[in-house]
C-alpha positions, 0 to 999 in steps of 0.5 A, a space after each residue: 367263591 365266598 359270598 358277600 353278606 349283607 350284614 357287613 354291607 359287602 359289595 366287591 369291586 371287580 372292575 379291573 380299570 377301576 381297580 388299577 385307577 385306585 392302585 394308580 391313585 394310591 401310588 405306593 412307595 418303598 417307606 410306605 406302610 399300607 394299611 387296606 381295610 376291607 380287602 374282601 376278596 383280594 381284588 385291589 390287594 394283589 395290586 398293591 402287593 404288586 408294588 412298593 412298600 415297606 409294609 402291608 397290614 389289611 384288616 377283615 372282618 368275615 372270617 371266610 374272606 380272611 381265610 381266603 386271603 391267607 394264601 396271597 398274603 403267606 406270598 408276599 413279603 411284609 404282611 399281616 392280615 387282621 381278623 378284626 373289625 375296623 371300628 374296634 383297631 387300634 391304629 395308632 398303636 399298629 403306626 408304634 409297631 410299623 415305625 412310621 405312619 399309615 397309608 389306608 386303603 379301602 372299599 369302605 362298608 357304606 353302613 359303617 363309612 362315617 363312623 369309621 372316617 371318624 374313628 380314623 381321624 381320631 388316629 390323626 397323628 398315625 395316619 398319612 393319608 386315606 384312599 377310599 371308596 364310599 357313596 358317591 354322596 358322601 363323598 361330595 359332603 366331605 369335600 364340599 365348600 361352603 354355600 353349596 348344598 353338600 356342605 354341611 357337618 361332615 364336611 366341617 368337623 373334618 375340615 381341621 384335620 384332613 383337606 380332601 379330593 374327589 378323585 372319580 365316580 365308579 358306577 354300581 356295575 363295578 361291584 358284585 353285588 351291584 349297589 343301588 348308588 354310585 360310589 366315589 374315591 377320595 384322597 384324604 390327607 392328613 394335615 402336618 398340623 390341624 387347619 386350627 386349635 380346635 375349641 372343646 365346643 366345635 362339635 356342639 356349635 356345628 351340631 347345633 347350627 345343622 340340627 335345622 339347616 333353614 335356621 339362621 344362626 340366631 335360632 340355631 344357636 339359640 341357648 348357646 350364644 346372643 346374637 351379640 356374641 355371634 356379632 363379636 365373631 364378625 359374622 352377621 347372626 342372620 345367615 345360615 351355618 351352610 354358609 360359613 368356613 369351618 373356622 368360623 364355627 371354631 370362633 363361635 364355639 370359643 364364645 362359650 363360657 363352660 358351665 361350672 360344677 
């Protein structure tokens, strides 16, 4: 049985009732093209080749679990295994060459979990929706509402793209090796169209106004907007960026004049 590394932050479910609450949750149909990053050793894998789809791709990055994979994967219908890291995968060109967009899966590797969100939601437009498993913790930022102490900028510059759901806890006795945290699943889903027209300086507002989370806006933004440009937002310059909906940043960032030259 191959071995997890730590290098590439493997942790492999073995839990067959968290294993089926996932299959359960995903719930795959016959026009589906399923994507599963980081199937390791196969466990969730034989599940949702088990059930519908149209398609099936999983992407592996330890070259001995894809040699492991090959042999379920030769099985079943509809099927291509990548030996590829997930950071470097062209997405939306994998949703061209499958006809339709992506249904991803995936026990995601902590250390690489929020790179990797981002890069799939740069993929927006390929991507129907996302069924993964990431620390417990990062999961309650991303589906964090404002004014609570898990908001913050993660939850905020996916908030246009993506709504998400928590769905369950799974505890560190569900893996070999065990993790030191508890995991989570979340349902991510694809907006039809983004929550609002992204400013060029959504990104810089948020950072900015989280760099120091104590700061009112006022300090937050300072050398970004005056106080009075926050005010033409209709948002008072002397709360905190945790309390403000994500569109709020997006008003903010439209007041910024784009240096010339």
């Amino acid at each position: 049985m191959t071995h997890a590394r730590k290098r590439f932050g493997q942790h492999f479910l073995h839990d067959p009732g968290a294993i089926e609450r996932i299959a359960r949750a995903v719930g795959s149909g016959p026009k589906d093209h399923l994507l599963e990053i980081g199937p390791g050793r196969g466990a969730l894998t034989h599940l949702l080749l088990a059930g519908k789809y149209a398609s099936f791709d999983a992407i592996e990055i330890d070259r001995d679990l894809v040699e492991d994979l090959r042999p379920t994967l030769a099985l079943a219908r509809a099927t291509t295994l990548h030996e590829r890291d997930a950071l470097d995968f062209d997405f939306r060109q994998l949703a061209a060459l499958r006809g339709g967009r992506l249904r991803v899966i995936g026990n995601l590797p902590y250390n690489i979990s929020t790179p990797l969100l981002f890069r799939l939601i740069d993929a927006a437009p390929a991507i129907l929706d996302l069924h993964v498993m990431l620390q417990r913790e990062v999961v309650a930022r991303m589906a964090a509402a404002p004014g609570t102490s898990a908001y913050g900028r993660l939850t905020i510059m996916l908030a246009p793209w993506v709504s998400v759901e928590h769905l369950f806890d799974i505890g560190p006795g569900a893996f070999k090796p065990p993790p030191k945290v508890w995991s989570a699943v979340a349902r991510v889903t694809v907006r039809d169209k983004p929550a609002f027209a992204v400013a060029p300086q959504f990104a810089q507002v948020v950072t900015a106004a989280f760099s120091q989370r104590r700061k009112t806006l006022r300090n937050a933004l300072r050398g970004l907007l005056e106080p009075a440009d926050i005010e033409a937002c209709g948002i008072d310059p002397s709360v905190r960026a945790e309390t403000l909906a994500p569109e709020l940043f997006n008003r903010l960032a439209l007041r910024i004049v784009p240096a010339i030259g």
